[in-house]
mmCIF file of the N, C-alpha and C atoms, coordinates in Angstrom:
data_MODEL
# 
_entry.id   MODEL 
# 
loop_
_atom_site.group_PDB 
_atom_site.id 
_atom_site.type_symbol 
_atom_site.label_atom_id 
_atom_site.label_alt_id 
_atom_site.label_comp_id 
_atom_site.label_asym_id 
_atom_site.label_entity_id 
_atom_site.label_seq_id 
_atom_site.pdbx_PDB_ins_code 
_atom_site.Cartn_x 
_atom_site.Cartn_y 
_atom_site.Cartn_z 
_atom_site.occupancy 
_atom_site.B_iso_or_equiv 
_atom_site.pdbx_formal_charge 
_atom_site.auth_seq_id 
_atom_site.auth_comp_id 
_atom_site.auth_asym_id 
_atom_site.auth_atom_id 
_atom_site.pdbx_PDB_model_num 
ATOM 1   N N  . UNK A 1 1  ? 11.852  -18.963 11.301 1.00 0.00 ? 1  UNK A N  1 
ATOM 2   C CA . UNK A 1 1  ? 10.483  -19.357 11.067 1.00 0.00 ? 1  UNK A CA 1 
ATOM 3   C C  . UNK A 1 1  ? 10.413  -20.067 9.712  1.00 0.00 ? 1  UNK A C  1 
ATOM 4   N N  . UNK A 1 2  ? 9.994   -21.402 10.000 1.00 0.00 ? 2  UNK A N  1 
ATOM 5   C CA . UNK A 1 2  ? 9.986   -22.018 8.327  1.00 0.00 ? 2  UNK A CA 1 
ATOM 6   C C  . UNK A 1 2  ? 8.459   -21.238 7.311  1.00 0.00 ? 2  UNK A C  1 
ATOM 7   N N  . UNK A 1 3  ? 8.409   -21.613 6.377  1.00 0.00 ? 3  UNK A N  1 
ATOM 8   C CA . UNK A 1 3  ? 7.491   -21.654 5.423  1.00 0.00 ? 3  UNK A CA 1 
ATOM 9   C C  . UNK A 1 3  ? 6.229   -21.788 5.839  1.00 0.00 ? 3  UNK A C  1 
ATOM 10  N N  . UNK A 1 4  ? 6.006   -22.823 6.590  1.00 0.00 ? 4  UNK A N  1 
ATOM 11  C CA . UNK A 1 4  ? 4.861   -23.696 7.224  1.00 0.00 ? 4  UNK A CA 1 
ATOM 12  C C  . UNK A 1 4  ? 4.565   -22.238 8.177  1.00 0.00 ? 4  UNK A C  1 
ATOM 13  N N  . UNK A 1 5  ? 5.318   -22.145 9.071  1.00 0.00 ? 5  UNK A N  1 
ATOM 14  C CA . UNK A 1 5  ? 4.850   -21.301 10.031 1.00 0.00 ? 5  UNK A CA 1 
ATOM 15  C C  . UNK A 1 5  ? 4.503   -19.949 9.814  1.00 0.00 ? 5  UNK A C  1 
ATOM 16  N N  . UNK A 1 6  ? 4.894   -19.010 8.895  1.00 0.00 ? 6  UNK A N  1 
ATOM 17  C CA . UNK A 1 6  ? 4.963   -18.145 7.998  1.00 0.00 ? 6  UNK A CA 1 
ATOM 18  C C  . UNK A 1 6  ? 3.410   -18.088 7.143  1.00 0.00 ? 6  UNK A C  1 
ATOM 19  N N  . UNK A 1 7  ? 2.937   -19.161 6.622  1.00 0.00 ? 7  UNK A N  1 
ATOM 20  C CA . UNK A 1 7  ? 1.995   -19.669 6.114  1.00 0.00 ? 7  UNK A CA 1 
ATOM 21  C C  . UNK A 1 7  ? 0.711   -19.391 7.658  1.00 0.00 ? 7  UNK A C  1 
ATOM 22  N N  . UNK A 1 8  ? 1.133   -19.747 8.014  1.00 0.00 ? 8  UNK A N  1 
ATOM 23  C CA . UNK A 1 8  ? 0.312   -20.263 9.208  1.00 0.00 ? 8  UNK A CA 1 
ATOM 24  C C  . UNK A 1 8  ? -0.247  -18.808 10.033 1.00 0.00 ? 8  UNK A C  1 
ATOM 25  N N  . UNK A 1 9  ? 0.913   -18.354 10.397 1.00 0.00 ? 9  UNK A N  1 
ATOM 26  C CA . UNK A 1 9  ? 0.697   -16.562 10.851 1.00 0.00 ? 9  UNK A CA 1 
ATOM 27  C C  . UNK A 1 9  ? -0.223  -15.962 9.690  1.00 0.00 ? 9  UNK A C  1 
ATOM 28  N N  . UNK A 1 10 ? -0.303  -16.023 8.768  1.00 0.00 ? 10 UNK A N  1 
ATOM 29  C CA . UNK A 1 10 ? -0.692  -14.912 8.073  1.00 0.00 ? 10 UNK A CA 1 
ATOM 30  C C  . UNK A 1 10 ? -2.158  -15.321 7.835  1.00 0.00 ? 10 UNK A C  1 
ATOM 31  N N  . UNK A 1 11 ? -2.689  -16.716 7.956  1.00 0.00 ? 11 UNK A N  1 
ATOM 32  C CA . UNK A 1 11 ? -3.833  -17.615 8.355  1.00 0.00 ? 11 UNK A CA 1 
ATOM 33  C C  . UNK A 1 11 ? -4.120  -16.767 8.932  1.00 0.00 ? 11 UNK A C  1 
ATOM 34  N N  . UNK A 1 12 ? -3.611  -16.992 10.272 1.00 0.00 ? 12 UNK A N  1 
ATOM 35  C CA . UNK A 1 12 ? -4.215  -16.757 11.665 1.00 0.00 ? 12 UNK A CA 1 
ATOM 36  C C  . UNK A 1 12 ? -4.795  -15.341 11.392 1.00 0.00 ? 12 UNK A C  1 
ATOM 37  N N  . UNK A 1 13 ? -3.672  -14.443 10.991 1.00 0.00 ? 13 UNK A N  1 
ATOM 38  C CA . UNK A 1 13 ? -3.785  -13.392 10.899 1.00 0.00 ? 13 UNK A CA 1 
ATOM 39  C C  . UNK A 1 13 ? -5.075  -12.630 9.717  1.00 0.00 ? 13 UNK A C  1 
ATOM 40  N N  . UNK A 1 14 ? -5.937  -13.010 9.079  1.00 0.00 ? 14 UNK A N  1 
ATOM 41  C CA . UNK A 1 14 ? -6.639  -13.145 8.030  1.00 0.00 ? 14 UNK A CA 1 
ATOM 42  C C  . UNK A 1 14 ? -7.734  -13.529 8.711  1.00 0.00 ? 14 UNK A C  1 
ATOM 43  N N  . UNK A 1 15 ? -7.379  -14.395 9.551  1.00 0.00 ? 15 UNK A N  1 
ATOM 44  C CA . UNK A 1 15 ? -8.696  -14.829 10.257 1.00 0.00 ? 15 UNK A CA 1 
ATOM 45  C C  . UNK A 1 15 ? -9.361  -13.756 10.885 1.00 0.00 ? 15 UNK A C  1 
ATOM 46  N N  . UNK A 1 16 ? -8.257  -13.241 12.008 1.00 0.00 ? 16 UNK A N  1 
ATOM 47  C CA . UNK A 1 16 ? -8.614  -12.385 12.851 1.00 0.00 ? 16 UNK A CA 1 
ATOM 48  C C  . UNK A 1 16 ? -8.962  -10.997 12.200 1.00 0.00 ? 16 UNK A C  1 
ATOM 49  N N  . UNK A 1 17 ? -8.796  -10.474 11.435 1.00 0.00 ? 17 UNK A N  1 
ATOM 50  C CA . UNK A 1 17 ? -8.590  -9.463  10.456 1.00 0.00 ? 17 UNK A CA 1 
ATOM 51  C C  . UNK A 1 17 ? -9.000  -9.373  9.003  1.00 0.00 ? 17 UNK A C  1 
ATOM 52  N N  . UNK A 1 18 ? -10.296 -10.288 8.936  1.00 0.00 ? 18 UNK A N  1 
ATOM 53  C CA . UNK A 1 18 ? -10.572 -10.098 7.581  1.00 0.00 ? 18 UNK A CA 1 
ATOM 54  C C  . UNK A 1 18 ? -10.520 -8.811  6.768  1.00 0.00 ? 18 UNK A C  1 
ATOM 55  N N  . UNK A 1 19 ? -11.142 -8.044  6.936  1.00 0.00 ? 19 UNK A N  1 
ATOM 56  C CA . UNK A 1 19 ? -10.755 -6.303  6.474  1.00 0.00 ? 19 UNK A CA 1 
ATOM 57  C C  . UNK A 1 19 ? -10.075 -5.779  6.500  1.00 0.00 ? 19 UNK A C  1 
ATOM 58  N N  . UNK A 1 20 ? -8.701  -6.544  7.569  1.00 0.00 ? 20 UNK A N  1 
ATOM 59  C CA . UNK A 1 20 ? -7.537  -5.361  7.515  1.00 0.00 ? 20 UNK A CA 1 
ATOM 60  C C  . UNK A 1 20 ? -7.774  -4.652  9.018  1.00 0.00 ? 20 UNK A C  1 
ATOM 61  N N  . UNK A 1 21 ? -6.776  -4.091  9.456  1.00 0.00 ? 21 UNK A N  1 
ATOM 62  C CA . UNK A 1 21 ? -6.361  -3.654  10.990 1.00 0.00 ? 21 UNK A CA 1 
ATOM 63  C C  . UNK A 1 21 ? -6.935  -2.760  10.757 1.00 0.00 ? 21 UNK A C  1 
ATOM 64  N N  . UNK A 1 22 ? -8.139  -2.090  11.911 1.00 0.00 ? 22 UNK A N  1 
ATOM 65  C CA . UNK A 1 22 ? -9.189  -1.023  12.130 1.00 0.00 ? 22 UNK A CA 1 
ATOM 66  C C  . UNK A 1 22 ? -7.670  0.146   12.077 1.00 0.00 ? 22 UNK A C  1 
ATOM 67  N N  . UNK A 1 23 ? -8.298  1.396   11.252 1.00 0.00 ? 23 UNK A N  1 
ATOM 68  C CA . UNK A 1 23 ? -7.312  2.591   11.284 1.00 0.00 ? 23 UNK A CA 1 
ATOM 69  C C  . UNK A 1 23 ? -8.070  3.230   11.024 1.00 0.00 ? 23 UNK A C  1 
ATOM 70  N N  . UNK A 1 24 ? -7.885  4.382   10.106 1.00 0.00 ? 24 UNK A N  1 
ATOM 71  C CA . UNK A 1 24 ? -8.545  5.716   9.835  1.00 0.00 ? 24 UNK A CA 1 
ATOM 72  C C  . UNK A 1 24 ? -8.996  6.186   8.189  1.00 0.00 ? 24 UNK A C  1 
ATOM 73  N N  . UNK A 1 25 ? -8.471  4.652   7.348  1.00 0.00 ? 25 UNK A N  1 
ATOM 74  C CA . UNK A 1 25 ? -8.601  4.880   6.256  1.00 0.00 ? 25 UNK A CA 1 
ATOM 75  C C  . UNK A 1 25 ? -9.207  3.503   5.898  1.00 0.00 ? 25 UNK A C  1 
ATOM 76  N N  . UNK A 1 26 ? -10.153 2.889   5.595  1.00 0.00 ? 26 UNK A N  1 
ATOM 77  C CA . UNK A 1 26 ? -10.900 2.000   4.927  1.00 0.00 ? 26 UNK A CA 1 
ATOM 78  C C  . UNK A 1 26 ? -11.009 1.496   3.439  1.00 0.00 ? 26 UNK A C  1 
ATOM 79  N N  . UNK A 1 27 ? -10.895 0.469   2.904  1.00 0.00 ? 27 UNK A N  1 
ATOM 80  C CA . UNK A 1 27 ? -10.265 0.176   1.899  1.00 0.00 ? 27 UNK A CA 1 
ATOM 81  C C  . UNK A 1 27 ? -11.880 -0.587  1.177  1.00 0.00 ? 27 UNK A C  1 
ATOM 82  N N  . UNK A 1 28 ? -12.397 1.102   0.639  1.00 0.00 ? 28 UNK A N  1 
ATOM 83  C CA . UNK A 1 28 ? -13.641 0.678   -0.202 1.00 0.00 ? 28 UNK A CA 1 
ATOM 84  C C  . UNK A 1 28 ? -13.663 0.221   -1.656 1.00 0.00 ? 28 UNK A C  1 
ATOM 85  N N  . UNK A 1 29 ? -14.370 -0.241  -2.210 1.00 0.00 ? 29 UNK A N  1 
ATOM 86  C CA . UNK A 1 29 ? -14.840 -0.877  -3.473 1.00 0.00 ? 29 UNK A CA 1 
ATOM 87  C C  . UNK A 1 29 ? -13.808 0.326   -4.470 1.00 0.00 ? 29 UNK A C  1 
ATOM 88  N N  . UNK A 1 30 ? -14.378 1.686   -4.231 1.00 0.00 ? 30 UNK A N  1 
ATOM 89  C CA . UNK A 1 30 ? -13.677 2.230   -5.060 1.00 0.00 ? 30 UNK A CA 1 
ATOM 90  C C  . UNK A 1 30 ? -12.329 3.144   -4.879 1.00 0.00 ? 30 UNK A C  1 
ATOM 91  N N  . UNK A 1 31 ? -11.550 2.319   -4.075 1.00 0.00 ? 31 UNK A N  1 
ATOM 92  C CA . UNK A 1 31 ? -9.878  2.999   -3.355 1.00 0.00 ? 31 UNK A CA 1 
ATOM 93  C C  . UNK A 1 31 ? -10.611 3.385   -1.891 1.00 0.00 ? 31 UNK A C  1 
ATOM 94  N N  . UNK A 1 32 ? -9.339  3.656   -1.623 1.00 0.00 ? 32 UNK A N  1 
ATOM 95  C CA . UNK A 1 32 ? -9.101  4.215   -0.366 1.00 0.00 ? 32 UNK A CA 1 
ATOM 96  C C  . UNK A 1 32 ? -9.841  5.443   -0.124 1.00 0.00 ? 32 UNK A C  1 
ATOM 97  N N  . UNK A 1 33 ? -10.490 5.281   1.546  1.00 0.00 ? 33 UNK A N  1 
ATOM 98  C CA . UNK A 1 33 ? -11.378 6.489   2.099  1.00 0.00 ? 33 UNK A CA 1 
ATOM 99  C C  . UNK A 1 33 ? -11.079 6.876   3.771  1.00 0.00 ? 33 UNK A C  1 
ATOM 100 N N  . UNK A 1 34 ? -11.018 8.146   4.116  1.00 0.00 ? 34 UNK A N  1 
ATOM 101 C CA . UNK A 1 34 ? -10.933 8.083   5.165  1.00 0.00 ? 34 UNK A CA 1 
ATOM 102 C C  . UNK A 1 34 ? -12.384 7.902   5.631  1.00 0.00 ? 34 UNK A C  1 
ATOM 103 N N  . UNK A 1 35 ? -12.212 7.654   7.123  1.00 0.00 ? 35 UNK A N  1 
ATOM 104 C CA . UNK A 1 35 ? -13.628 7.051   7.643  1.00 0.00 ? 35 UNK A CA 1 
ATOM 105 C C  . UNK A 1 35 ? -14.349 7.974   7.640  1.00 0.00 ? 35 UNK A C  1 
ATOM 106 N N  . UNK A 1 36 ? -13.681 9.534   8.451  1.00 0.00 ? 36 UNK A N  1 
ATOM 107 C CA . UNK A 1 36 ? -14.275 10.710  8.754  1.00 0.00 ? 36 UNK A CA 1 
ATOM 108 C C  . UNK A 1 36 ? -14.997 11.599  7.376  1.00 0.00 ? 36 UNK A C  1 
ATOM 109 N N  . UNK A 1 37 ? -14.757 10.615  5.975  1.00 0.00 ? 37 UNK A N  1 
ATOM 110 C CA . UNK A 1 37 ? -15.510 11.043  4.936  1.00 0.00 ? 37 UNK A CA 1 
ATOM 111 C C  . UNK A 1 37 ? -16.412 10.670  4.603  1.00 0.00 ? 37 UNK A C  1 
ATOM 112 N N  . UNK A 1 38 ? -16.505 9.137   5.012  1.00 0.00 ? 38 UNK A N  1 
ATOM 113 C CA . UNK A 1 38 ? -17.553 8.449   4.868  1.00 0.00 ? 38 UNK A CA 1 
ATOM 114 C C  . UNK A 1 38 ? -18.805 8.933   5.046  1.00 0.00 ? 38 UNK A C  1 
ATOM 115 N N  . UNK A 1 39 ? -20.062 8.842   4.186  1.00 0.00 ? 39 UNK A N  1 
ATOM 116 C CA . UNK A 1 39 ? -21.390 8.871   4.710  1.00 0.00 ? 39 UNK A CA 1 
ATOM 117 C C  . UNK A 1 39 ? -21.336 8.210   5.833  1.00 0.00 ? 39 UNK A C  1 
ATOM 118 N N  . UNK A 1 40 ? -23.065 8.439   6.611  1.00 0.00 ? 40 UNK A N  1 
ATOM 119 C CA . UNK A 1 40 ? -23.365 7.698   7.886  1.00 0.00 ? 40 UNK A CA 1 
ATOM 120 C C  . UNK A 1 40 ? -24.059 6.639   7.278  1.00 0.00 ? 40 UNK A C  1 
ATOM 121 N N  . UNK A 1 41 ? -24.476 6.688   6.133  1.00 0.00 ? 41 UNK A N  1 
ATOM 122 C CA . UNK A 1 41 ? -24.981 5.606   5.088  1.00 0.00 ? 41 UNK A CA 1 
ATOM 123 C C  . UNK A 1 41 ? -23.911 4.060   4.812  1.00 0.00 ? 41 UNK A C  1 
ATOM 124 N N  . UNK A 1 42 ? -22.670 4.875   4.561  1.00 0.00 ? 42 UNK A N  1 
ATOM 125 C CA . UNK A 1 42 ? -22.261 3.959   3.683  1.00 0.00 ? 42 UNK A CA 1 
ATOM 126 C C  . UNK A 1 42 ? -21.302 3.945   5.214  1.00 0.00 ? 42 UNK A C  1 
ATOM 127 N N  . UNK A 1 43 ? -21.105 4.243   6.283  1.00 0.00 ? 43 UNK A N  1 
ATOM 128 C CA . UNK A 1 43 ? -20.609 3.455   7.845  1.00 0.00 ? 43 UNK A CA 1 
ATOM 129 C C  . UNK A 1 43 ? -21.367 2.516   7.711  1.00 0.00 ? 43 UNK A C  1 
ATOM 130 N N  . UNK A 1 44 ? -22.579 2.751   8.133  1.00 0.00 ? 44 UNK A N  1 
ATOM 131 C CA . UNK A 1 44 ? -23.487 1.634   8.278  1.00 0.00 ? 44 UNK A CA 1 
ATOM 132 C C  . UNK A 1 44 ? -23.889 0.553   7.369  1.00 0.00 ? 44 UNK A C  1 
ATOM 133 N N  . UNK A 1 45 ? -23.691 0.876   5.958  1.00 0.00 ? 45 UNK A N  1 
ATOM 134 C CA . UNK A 1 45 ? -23.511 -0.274  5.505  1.00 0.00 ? 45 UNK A CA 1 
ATOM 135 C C  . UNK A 1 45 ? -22.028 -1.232  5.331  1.00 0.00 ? 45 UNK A C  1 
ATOM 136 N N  . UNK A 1 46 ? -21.206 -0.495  5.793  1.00 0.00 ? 46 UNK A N  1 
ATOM 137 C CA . UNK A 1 46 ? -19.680 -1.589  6.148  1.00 0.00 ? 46 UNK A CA 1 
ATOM 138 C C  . UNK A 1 46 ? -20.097 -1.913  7.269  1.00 0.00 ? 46 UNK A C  1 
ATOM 139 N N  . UNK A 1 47 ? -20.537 -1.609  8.625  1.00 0.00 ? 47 UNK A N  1 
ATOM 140 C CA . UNK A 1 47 ? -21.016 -1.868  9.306  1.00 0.00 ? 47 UNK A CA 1 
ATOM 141 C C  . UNK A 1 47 ? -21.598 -3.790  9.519  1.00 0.00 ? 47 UNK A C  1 
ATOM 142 N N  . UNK A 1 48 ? -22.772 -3.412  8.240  1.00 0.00 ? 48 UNK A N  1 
ATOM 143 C CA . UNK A 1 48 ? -23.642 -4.947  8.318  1.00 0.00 ? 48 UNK A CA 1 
ATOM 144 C C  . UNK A 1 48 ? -22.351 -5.395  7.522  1.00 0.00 ? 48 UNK A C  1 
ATOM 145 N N  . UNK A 1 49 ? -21.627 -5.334  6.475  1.00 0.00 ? 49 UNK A N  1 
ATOM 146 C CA . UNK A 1 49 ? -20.766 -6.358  6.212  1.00 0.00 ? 49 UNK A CA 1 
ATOM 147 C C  . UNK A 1 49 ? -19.620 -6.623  6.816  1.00 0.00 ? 49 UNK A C  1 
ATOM 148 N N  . UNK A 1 50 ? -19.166 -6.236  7.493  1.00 0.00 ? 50 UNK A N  1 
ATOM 149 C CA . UNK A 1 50 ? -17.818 -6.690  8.608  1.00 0.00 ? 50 UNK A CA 1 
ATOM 150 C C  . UNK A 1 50 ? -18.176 -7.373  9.885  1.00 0.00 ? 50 UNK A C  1 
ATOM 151 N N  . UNK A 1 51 ? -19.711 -6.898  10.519 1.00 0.00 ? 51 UNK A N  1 
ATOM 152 C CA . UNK A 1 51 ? -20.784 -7.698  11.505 1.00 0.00 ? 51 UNK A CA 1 
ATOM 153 C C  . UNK A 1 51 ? -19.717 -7.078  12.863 1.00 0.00 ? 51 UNK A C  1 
ATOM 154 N N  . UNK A 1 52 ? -20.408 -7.647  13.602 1.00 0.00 ? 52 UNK A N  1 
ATOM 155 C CA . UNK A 1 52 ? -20.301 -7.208  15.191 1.00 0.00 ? 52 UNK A CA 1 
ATOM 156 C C  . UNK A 1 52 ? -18.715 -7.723  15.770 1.00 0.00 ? 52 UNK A C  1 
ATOM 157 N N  . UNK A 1 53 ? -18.292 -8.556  15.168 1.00 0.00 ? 53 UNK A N  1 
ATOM 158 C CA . UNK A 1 53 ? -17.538 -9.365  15.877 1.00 0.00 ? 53 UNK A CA 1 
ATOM 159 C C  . UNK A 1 53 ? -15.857 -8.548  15.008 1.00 0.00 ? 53 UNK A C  1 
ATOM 160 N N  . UNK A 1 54 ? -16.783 -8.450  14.279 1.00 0.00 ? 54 UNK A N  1 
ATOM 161 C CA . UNK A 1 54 ? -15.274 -7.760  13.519 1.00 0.00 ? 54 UNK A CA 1 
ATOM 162 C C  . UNK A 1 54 ? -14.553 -5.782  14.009 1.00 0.00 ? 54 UNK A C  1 
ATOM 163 N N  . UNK A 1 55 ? -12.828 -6.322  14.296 1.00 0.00 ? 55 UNK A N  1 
ATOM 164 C CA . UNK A 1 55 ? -12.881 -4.888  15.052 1.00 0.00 ? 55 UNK A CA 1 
ATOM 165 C C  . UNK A 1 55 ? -12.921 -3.778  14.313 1.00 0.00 ? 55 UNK A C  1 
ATOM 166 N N  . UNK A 1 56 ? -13.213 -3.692  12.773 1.00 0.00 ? 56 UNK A N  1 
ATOM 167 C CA . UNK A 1 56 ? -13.524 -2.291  12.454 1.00 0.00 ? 56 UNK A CA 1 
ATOM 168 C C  . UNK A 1 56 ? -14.834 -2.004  13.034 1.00 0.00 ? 56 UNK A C  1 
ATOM 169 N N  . UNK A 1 57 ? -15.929 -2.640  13.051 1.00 0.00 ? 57 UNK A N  1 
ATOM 170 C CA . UNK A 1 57 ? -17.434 -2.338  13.524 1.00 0.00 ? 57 UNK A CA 1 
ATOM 171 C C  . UNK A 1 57 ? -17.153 -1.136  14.501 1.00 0.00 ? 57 UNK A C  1 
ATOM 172 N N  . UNK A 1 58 ? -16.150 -1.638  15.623 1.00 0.00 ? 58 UNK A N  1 
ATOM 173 C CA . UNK A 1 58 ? -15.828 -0.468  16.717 1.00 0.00 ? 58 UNK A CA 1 
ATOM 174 C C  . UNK A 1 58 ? -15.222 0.839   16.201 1.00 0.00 ? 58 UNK A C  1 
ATOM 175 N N  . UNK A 1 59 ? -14.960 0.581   15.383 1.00 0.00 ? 59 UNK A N  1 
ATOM 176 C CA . UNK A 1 59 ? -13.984 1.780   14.822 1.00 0.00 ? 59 UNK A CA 1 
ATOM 177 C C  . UNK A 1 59 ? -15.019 2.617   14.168 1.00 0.00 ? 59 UNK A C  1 
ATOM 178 N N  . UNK A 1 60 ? -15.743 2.429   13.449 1.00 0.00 ? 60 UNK A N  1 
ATOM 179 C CA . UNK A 1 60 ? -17.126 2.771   12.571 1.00 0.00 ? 60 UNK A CA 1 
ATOM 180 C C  . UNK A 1 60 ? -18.086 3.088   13.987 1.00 0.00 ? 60 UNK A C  1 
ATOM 181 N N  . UNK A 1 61 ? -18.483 2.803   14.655 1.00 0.00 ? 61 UNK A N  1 
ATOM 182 C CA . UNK A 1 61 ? -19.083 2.622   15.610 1.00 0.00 ? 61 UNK A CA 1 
ATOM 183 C C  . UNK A 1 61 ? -18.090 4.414   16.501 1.00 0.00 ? 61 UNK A C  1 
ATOM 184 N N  . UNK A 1 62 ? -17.326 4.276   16.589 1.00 0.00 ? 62 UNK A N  1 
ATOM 185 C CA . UNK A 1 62 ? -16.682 5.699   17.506 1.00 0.00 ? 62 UNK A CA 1 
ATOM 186 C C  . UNK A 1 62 ? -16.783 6.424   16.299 1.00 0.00 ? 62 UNK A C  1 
ATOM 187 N N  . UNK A 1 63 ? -16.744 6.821   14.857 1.00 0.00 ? 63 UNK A N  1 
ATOM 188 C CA . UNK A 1 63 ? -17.081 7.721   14.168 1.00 0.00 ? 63 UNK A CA 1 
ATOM 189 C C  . UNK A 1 63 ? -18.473 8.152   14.445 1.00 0.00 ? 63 UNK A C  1 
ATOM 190 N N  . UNK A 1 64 ? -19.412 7.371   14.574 1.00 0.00 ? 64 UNK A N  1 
ATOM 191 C CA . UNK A 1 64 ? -20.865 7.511   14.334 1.00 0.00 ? 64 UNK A CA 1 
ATOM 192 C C  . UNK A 1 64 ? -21.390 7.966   15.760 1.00 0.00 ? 64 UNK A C  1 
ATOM 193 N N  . UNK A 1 65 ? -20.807 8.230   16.843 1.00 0.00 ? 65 UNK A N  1 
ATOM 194 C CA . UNK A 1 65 ? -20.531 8.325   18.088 1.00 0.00 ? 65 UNK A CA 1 
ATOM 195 C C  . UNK A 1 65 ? -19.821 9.852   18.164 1.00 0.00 ? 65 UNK A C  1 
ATOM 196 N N  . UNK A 1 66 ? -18.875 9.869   17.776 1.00 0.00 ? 66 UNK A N  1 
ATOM 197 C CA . UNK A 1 66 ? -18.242 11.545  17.424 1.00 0.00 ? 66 UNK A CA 1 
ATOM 198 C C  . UNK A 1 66 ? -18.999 12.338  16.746 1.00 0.00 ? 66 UNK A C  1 
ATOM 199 N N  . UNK A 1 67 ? -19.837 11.970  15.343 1.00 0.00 ? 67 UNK A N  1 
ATOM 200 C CA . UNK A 1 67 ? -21.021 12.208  14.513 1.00 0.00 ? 67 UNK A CA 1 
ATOM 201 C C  . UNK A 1 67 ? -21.826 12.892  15.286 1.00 0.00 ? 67 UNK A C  1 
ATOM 202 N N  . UNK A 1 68 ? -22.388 12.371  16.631 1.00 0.00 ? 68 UNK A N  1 
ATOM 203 C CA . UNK A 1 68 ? -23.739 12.439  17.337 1.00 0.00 ? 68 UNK A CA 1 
ATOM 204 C C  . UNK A 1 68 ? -23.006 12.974  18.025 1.00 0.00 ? 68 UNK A C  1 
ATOM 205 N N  . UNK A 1 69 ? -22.135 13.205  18.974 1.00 0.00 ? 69 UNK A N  1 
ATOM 206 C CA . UNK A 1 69 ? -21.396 14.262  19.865 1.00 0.00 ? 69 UNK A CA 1 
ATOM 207 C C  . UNK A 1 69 ? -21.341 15.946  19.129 1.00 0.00 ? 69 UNK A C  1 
ATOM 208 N N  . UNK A 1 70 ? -20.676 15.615  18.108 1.00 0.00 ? 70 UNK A N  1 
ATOM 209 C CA . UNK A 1 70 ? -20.713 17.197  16.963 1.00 0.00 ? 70 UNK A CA 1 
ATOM 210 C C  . UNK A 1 70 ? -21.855 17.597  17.308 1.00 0.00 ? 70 UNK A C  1 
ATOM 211 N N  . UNK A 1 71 ? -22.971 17.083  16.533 1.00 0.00 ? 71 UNK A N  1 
ATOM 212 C CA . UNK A 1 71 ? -24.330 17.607  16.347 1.00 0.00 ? 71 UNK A CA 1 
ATOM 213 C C  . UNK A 1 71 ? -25.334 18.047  17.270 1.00 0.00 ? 71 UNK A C  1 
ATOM 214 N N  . UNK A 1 72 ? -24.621 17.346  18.762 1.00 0.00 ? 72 UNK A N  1 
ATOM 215 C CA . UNK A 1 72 ? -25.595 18.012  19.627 1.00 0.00 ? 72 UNK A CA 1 
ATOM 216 C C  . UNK A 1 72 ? -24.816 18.967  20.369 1.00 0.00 ? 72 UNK A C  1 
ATOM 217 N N  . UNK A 1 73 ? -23.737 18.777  20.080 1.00 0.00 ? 73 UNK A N  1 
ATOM 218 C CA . UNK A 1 73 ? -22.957 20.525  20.751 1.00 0.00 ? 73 UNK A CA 1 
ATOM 219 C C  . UNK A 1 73 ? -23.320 21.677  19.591 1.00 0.00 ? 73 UNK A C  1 
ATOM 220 N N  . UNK A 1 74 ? -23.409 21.498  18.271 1.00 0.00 ? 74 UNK A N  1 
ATOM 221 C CA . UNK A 1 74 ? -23.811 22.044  17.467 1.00 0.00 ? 74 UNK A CA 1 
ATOM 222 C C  . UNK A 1 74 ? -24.607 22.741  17.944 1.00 0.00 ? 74 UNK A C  1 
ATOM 223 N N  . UNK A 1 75 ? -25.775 22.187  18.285 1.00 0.00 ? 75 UNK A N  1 
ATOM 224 C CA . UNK A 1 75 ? -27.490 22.676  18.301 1.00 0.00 ? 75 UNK A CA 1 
ATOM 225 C C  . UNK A 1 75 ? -27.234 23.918  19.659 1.00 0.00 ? 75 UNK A C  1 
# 
């Protein structure tokens, strides 16, 4: 793979992935967090900044989903 192409993947790859590959640890303002620590506040506000199209949204989106599953087996 020359330079050019090398260059080019990691484009692509940036494109598709501005935030980084959806996982379990999120890479906030102030270090590293797991998601499952996150407020439902501060989900939702990565949420509006990563937008719909981006695949952490889903990932944030099944926390906040497990969130609301807990709480009503809770009750």
């Amino acid at each position: 793979m020359s330079l050019w192409e090398d260059y080019e993947a990691e484009w692509e790859f940036s494109k598709d992935f501005p935030h980084g590959i959806p996982c379990d640890v999120w890479e906030s303002a102030d270090g590293p967090i797991l998601v499952e620590e996150m407020t439902t506040d501060h989900i939702r506000n990565c949420m509006q900044v990563v937008g719909e199209d981006d695949p952490w949204w889903d990932r944030f989106q099944l926390e906040l989903d497990r969130r609301r599953r807990t709480a009503f087996h809770a009750v």
